[in-house]
N, C-alpha and C positions, 0 to 999 in steps of 0.2 A: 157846764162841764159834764152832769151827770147825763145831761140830752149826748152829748157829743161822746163822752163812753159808752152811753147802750149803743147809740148808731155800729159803733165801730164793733162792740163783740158781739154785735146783730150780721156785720159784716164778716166777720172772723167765721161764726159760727156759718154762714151762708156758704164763705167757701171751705170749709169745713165736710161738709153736708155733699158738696159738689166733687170734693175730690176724693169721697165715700162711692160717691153715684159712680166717678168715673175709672175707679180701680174693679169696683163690681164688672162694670161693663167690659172691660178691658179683660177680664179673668171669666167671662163666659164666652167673651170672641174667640181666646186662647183654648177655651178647652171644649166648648159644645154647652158645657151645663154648670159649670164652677164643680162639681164632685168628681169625687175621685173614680177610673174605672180598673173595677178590681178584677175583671175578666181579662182585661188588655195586660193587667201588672201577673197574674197568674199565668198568663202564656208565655210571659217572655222572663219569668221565673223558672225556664225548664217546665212548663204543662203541656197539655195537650190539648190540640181546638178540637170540640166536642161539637158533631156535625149531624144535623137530623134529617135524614133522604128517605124517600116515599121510594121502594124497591117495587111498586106497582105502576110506574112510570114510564117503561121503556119510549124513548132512548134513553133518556136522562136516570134512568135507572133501575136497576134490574138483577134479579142473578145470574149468573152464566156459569159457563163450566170454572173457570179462575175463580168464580165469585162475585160479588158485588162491584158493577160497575157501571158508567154510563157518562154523558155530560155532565151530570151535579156529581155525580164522584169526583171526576178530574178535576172540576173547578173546583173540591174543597181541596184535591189532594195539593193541585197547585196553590193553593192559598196556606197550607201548611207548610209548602216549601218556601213561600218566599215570606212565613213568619218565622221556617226555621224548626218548625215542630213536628212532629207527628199528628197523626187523627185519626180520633177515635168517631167508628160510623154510628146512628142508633139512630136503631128503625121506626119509622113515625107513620101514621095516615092526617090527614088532613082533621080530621076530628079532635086527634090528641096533641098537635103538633106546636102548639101554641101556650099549651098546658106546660109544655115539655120545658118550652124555653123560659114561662112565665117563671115557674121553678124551678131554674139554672141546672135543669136536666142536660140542657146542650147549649153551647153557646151561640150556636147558627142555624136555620131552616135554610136549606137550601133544597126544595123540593118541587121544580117547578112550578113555581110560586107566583100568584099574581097580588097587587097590592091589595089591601083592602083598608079603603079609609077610615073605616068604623075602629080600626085598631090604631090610629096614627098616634094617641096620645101614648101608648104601651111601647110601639115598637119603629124601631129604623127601618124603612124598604132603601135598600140599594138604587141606583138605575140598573134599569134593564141588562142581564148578560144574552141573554137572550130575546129576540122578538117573535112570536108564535102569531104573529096577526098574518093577514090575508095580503098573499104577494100576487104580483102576474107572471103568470106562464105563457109562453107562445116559442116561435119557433125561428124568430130572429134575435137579432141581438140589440135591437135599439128599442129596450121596452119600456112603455110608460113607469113614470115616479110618481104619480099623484093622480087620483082616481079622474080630473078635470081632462087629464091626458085619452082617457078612453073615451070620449067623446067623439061619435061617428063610426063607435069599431063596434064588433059584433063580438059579444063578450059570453061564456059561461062562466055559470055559479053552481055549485050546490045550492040545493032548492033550500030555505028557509036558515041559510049559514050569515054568518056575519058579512061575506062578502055579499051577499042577495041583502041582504037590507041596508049593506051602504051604497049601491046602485039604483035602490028602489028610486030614492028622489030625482034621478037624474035618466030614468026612464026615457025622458022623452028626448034623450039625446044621443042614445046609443039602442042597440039591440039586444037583447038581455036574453039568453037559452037557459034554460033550469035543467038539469040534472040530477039524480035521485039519489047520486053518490060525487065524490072526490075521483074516485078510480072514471065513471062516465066519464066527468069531465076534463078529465085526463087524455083521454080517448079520443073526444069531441076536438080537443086542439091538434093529437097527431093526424088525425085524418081531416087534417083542413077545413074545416067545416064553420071555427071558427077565427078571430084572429087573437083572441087568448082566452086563457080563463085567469080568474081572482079566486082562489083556492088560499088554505092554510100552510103559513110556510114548512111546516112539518113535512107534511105529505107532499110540497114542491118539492124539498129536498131530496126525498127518498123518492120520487118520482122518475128526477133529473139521474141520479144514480141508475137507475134502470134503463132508463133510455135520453142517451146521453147529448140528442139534439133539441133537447128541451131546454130551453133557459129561464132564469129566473132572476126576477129583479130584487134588485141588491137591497131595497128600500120594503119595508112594509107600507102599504095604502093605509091599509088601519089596523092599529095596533092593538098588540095581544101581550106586555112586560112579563116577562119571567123577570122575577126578583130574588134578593137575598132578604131573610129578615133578621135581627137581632134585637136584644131589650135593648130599650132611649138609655138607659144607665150607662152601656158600654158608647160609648160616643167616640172614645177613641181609637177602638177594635172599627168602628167605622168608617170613619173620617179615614182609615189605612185602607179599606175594603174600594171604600170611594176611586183613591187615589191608584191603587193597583187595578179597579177594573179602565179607569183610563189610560193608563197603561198598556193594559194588556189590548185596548182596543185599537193603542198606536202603532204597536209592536204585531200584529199580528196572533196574540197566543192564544186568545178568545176565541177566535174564528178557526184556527188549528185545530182546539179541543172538539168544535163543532161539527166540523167539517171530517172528524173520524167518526164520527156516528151520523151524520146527517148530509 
């Protein structure tokens, strides 16, 4: 009897122990981390999302005669309208920016931001609102998606840019011009010379604005993430951030904001 009672509150306790494991599990799915996020509960307490932009950034940010504006402005102002709040800006460089948020100086970097995995244990990166990697330019309208696509064409790069060393390997399959600037090889594509160039989608854009028989593909070759960041603690100020930049990518309002400045 006493064999056959351990067995059973050997059993008890086993599932005991199991349906500990699986209420845990269950309450980190639910929430990101099982704790509480008191940034998320303070914003929708009547707060205000406290927003860190690098004003040395233009487009994405800058002063102007109105004031501070740019790409990461409109994407925190519009992240404030669809939490409902106001936003407070504070001005950051890259150096201190990190510091700011580590010590709930702001609740957001949004500063044309790329990820850095050296910080992944501290901080959330968004996906990309933006892509700042190397597009193609040319002057039709069926233009390569994937760098394999320029194979046989006669391509310019800025001399030692990202787009010059994601060609370098594939050299021996296309024709490769070096240019000493972005603006050259700008140049180089209106005067026929080549059949595009792999330039920074920045400078495609503001390119295309200027002369408007330029096109630009829709896709980066390689990429360059502009990010959001925030502390891992707030997880559910996230998990919202997540869901609205998909959104806003189905909808149109991403590409809106971008397309007034770029």
């Amino acid at each position: 009897m006493r064999g056959a009672g351990n067995k059973f509150l050997g059993r008890l306790a086993g599932l005991v122990i199991l349906g500990a494991m699986l209420v845990s599990s269950l309450a980190l799915r639910s929430t990101g981390t099982g704790s509480p996020d008191y940034t998320w509960r303070r914003i929708h307490e009547g707060g205000t999302l406290v927003v860190g932009v690098d004003p040395s950034i233009p487009p994405f940010a800058a002063f102007v005669d109105e004031g501070l504006a740019g790409i990461d402005v409109e994407v925190a102002q519009a992240l404030g309208a669809e939490f409902g709040v106001p936003v407070r800006f504070v001005l950051v460089t890259y150096d201190g920016m990190f510091d700011a948020l580590y010590t709930g100086q702001i609740d957001l970097i949004i500063a044309a931001l790329r990820p850095d995995t050296n910080r992944a244990k501290q901080v959330f990166y968004t996906q990309a609102y933006f892509d700042a990697g190397q597009v193609v330019v040319g002057l039709n309208d069926a233009l390569p998606q994937h760098l394999d696509d320029l194979s046989g064409q006669r391509v310019v790069v800025e001399f030692a840019s990202d787009g010059d060393l994601a060609l370098r390997p594939l050299a021996g399959y296309l024709t490769i011009i070096s240019a000493l600037s972005v603006e050259e090889a700008i140049q180089i594509v209106l005067d026929g010379e080549v059949d595009y160039a792999l330039i920074d989608a920045i400078s495609a854009r503001l390119a295309s604005r200027t002369h408007p028989q330029l096109q630009v593909s829709d896709t980066a070759l390689v990429n360059d993430p502009y990010v959001i960041a925030m502390r891992r603690s707030d997880w559910r100020l996230y998990n919202a951030i997540e869901n609205i930049l998909n959104q806003w990518k189905t909808d149109g309002t991403l590409e809106a904001i971008i397309r007034r400045w770029l």
